[in-house]
PDB file as gemmi writes it, atoms N, CA and C in Angstrom:
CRYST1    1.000    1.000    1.000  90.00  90.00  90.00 P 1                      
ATOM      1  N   UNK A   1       0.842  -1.177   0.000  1.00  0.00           N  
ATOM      2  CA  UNK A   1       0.000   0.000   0.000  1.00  0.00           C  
ATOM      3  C   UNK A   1       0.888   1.240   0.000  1.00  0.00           C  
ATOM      4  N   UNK A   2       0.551   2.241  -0.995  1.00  0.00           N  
ATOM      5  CA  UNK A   2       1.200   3.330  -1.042  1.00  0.00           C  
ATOM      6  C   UNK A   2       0.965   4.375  -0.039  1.00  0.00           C  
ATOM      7  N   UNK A   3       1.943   5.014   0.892  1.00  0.00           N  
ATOM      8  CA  UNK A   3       2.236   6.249   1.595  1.00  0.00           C  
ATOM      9  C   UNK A   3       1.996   7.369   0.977  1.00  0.00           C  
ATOM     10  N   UNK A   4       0.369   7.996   1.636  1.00  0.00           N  
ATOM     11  CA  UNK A   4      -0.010   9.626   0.519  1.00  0.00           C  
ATOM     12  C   UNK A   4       1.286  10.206   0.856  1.00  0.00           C  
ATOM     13  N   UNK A   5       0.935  11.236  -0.161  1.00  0.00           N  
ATOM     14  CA  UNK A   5       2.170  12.479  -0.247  1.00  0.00           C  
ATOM     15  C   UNK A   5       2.206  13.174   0.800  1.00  0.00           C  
ATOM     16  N   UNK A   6       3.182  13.775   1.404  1.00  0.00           N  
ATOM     17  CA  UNK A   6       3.546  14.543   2.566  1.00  0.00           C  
ATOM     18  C   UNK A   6       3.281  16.122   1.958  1.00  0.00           C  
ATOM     19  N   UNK A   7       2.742  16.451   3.246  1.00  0.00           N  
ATOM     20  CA  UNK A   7       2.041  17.816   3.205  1.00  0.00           C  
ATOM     21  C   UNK A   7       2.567  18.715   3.665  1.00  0.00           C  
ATOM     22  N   UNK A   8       3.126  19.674   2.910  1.00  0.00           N  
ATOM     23  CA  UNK A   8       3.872  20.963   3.973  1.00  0.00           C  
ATOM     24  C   UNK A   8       2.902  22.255   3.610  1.00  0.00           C  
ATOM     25  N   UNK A   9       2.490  22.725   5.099  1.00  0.00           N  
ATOM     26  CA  UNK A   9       1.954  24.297   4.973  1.00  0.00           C  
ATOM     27  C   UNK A   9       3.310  25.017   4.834  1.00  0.00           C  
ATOM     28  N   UNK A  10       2.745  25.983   3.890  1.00  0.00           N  
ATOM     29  CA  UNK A  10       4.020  27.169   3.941  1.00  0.00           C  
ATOM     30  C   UNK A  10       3.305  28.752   4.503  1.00  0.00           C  
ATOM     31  N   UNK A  11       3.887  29.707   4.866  1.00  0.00           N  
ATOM     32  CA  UNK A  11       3.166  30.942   5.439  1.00  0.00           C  
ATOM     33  C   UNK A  11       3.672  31.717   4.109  1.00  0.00           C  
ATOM     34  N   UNK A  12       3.052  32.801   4.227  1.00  0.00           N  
ATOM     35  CA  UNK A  12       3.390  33.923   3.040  1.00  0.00           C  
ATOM     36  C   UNK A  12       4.750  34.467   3.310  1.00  0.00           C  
ATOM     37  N   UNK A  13       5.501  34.030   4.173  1.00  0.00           N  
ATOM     38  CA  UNK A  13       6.899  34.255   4.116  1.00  0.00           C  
ATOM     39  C   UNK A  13       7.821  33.439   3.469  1.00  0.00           C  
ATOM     40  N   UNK A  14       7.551  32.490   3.385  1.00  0.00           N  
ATOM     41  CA  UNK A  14       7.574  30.661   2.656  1.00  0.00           C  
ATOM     42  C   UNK A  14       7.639  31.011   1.200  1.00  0.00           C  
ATOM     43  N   UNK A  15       6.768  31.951   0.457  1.00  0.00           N  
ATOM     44  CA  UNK A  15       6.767  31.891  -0.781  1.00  0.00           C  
ATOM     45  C   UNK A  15       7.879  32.797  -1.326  1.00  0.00           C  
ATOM     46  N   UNK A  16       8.180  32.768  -2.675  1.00  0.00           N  
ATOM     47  CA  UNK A  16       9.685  33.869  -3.123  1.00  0.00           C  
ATOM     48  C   UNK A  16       8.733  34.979  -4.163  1.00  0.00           C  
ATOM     49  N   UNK A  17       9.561  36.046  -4.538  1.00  0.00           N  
ATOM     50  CA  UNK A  17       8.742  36.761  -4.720  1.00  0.00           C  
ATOM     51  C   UNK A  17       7.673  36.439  -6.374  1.00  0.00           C  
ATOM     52  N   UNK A  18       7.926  35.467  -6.718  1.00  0.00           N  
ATOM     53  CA  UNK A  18       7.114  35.543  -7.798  1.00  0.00           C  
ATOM     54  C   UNK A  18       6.057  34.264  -7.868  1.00  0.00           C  
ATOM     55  N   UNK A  19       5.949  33.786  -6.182  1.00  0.00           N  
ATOM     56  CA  UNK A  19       5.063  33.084  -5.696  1.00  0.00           C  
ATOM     57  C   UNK A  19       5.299  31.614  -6.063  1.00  0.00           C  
ATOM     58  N   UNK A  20       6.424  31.467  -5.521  1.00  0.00           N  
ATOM     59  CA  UNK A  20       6.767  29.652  -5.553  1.00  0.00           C  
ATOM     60  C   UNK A  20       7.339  29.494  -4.420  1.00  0.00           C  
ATOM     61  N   UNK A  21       7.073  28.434  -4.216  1.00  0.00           N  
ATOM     62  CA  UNK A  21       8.414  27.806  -3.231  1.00  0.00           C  
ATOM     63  C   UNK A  21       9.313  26.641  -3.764  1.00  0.00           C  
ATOM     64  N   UNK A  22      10.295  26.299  -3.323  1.00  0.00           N  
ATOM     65  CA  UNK A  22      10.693  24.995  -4.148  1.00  0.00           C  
ATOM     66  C   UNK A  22      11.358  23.663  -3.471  1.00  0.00           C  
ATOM     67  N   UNK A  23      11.088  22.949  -3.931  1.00  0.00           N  
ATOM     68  CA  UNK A  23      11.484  21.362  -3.360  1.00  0.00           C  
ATOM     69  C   UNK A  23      12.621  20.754  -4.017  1.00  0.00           C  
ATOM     70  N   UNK A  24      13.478  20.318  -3.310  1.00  0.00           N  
ATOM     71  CA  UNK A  24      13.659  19.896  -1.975  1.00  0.00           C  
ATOM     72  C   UNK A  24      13.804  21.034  -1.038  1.00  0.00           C  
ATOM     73  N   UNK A  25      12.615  21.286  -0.143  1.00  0.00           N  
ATOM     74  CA  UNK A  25      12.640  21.928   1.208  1.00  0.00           C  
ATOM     75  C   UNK A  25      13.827  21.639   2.311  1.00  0.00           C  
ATOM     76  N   UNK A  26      14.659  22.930   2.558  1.00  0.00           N  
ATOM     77  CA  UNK A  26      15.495  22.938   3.695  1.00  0.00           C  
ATOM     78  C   UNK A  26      15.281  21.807   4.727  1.00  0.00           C  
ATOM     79  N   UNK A  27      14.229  21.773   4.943  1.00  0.00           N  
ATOM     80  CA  UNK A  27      14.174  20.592   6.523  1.00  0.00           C  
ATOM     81  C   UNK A  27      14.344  18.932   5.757  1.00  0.00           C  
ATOM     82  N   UNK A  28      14.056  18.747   4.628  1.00  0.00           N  
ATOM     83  CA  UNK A  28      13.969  17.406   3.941  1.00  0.00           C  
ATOM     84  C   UNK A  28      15.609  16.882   4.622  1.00  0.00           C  
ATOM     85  N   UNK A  29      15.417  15.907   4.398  1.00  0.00           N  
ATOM     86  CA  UNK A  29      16.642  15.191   4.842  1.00  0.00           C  
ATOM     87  C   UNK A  29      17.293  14.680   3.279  1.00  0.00           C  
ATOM     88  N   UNK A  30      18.706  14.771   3.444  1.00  0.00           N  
ATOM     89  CA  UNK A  30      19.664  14.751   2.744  1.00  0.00           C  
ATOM     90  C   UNK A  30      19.239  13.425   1.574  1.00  0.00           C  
ATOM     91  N   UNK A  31      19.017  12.562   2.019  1.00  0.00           N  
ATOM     92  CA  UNK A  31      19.010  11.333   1.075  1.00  0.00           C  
ATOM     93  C   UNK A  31      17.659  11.229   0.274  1.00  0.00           C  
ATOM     94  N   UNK A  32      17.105  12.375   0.695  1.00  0.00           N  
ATOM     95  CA  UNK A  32      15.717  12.222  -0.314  1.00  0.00           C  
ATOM     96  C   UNK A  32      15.555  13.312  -1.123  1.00  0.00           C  
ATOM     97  N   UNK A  33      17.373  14.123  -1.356  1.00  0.00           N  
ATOM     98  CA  UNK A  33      17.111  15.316  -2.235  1.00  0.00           C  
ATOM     99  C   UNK A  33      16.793  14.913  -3.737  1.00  0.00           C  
ATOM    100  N   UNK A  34      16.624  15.742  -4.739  1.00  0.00           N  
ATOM    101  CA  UNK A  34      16.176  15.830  -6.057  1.00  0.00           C  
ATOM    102  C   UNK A  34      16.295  16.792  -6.551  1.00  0.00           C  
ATOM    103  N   UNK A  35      16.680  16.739  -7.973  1.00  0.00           N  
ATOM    104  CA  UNK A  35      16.805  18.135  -8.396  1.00  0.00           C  
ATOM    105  C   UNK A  35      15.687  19.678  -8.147  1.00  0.00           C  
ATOM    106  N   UNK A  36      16.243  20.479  -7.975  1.00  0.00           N  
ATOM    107  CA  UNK A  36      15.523  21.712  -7.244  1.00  0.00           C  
ATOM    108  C   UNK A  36      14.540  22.008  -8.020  1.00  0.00           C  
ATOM    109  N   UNK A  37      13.042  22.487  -7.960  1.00  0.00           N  
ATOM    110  CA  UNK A  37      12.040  22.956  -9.306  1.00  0.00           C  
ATOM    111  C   UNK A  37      10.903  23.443  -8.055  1.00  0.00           C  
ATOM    112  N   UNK A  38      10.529  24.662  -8.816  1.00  0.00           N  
ATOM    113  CA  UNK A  38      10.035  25.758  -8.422  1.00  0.00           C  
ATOM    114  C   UNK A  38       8.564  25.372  -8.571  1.00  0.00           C  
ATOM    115  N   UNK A  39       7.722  25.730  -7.387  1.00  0.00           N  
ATOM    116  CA  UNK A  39       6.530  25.024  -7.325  1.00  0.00           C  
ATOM    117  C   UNK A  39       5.381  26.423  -7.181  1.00  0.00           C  
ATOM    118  N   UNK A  40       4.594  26.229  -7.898  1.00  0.00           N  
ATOM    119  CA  UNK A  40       3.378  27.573  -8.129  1.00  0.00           C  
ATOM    120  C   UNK A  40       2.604  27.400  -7.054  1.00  0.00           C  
ATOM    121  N   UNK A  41       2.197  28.051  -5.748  1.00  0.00           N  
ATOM    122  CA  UNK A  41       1.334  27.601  -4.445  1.00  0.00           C  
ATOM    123  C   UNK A  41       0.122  28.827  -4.576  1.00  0.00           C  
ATOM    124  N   UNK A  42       0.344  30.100  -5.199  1.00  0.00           N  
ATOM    125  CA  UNK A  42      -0.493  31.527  -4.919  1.00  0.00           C  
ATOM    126  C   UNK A  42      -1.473  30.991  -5.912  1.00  0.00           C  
ATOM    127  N   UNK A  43      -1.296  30.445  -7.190  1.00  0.00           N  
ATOM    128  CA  UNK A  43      -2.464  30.529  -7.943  1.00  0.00           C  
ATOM    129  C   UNK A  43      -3.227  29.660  -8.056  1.00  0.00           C  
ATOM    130  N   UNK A  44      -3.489  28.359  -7.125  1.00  0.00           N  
ATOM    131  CA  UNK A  44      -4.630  27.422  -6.489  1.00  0.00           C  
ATOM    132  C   UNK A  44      -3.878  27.536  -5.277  1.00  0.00           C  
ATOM    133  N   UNK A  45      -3.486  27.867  -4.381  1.00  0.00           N  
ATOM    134  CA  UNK A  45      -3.460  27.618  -3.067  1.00  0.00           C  
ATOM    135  C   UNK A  45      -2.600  26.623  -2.657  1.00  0.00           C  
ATOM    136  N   UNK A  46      -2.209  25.619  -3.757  1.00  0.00           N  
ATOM    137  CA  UNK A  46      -1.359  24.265  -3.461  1.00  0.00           C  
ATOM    138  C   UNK A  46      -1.112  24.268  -4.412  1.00  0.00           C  
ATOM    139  N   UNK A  47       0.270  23.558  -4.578  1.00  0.00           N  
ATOM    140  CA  UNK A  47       1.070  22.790  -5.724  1.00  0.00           C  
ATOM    141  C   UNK A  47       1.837  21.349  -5.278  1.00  0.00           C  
ATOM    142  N   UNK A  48       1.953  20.576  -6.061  1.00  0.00           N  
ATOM    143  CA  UNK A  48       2.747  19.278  -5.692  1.00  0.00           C  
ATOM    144  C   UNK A  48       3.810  19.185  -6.509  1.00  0.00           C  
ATOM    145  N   UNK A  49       5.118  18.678  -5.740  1.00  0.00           N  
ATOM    146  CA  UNK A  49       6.220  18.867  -6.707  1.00  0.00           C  
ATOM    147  C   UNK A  49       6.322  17.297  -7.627  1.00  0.00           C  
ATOM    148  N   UNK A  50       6.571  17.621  -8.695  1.00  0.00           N  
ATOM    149  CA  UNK A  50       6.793  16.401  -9.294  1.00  0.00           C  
ATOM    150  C   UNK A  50       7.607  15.149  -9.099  1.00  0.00           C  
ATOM    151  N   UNK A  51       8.509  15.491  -8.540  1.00  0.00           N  
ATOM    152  CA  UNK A  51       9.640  14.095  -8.217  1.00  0.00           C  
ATOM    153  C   UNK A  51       9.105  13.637  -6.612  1.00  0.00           C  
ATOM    154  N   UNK A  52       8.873  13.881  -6.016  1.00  0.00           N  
ATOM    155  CA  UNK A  52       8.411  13.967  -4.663  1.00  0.00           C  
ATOM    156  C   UNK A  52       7.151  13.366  -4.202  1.00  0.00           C  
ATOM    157  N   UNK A  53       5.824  14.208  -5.041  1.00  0.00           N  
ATOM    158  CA  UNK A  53       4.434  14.035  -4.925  1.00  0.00           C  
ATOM    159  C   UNK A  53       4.346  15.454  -3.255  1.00  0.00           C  
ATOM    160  N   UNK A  54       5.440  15.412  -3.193  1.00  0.00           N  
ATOM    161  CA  UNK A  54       5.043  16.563  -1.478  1.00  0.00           C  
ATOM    162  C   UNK A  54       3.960  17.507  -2.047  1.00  0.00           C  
ATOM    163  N   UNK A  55       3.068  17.607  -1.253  1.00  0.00           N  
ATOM    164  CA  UNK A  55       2.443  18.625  -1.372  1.00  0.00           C  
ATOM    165  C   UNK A  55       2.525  19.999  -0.901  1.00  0.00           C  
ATOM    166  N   UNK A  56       2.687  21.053  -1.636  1.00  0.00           N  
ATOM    167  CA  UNK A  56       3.033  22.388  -0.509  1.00  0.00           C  
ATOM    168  C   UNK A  56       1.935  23.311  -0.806  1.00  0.00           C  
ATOM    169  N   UNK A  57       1.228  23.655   0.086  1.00  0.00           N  
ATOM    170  CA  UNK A  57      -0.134  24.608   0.329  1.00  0.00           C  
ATOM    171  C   UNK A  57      -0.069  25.592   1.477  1.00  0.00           C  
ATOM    172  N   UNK A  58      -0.455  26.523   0.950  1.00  0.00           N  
ATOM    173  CA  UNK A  58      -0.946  27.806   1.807  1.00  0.00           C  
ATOM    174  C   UNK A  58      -1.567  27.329   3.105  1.00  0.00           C  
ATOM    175  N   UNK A  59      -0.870  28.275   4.110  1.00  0.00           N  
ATOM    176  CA  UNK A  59      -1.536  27.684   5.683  1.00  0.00           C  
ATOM    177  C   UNK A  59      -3.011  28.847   5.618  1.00  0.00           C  
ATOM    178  N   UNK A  60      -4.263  28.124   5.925  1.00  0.00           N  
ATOM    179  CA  UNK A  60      -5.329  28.642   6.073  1.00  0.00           C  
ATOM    180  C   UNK A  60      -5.415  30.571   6.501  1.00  0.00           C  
ATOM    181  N   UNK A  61      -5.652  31.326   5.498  1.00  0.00           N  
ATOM    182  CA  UNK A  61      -5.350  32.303   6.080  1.00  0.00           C  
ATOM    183  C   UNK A  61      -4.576  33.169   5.316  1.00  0.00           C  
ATOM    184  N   UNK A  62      -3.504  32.646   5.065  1.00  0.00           N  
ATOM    185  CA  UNK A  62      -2.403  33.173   4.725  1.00  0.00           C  
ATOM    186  C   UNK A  62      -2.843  34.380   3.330  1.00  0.00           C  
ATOM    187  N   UNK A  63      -2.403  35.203   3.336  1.00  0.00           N  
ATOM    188  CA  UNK A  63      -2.211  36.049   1.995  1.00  0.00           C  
ATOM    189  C   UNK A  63      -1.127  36.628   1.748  1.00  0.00           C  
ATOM    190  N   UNK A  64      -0.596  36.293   0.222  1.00  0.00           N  
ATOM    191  CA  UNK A  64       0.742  36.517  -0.568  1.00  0.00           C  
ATOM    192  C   UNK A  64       0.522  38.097  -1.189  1.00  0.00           C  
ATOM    193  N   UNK A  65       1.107  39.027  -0.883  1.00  0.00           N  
ATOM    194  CA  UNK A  65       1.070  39.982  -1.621  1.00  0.00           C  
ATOM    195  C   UNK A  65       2.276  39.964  -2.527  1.00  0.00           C  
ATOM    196  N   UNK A  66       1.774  40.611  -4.124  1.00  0.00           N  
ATOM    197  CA  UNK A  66       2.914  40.550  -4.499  1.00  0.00           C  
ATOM    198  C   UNK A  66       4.033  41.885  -4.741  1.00  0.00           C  
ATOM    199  N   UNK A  67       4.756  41.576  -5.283  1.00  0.00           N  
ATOM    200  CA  UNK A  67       5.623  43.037  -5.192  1.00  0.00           C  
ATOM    201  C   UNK A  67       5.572  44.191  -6.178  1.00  0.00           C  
TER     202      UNK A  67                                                      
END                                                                             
């Protein structure tokens, strides 16, 4: 049986300025890195990175202004 995808809230500080964040996330542990790719979270609220399946979504609340 497959393990769903792991879920990270990010805060509007979390996002960069042209509203991504990207995976592999700082806290991930070393042996499960992958090449780096920039993930769209502002324009549905969530994105999932492709090599991963992680999910990264806006913590309830949150609003991204942009610059």
């Amino acid at each position: 049986m497959r393990k769903p995808p792991a879920k990270v809230e990010v805060t509007a500080k979390d996002v960069l300025s042209t509203g991504v964040v990207f995976c592999p996330n700082p806290k991930m542990p070393v042996w499960s890195h992958h090449p780096r790719v920039f993930i769209d979270v502002v324009t549905a609220g969530e994105g999932a990175c492709p090599y991963c399946s992680t999910v990264y979504a806006l913590k309830p609340g949150e609003v991204v202004h942009s610059h």
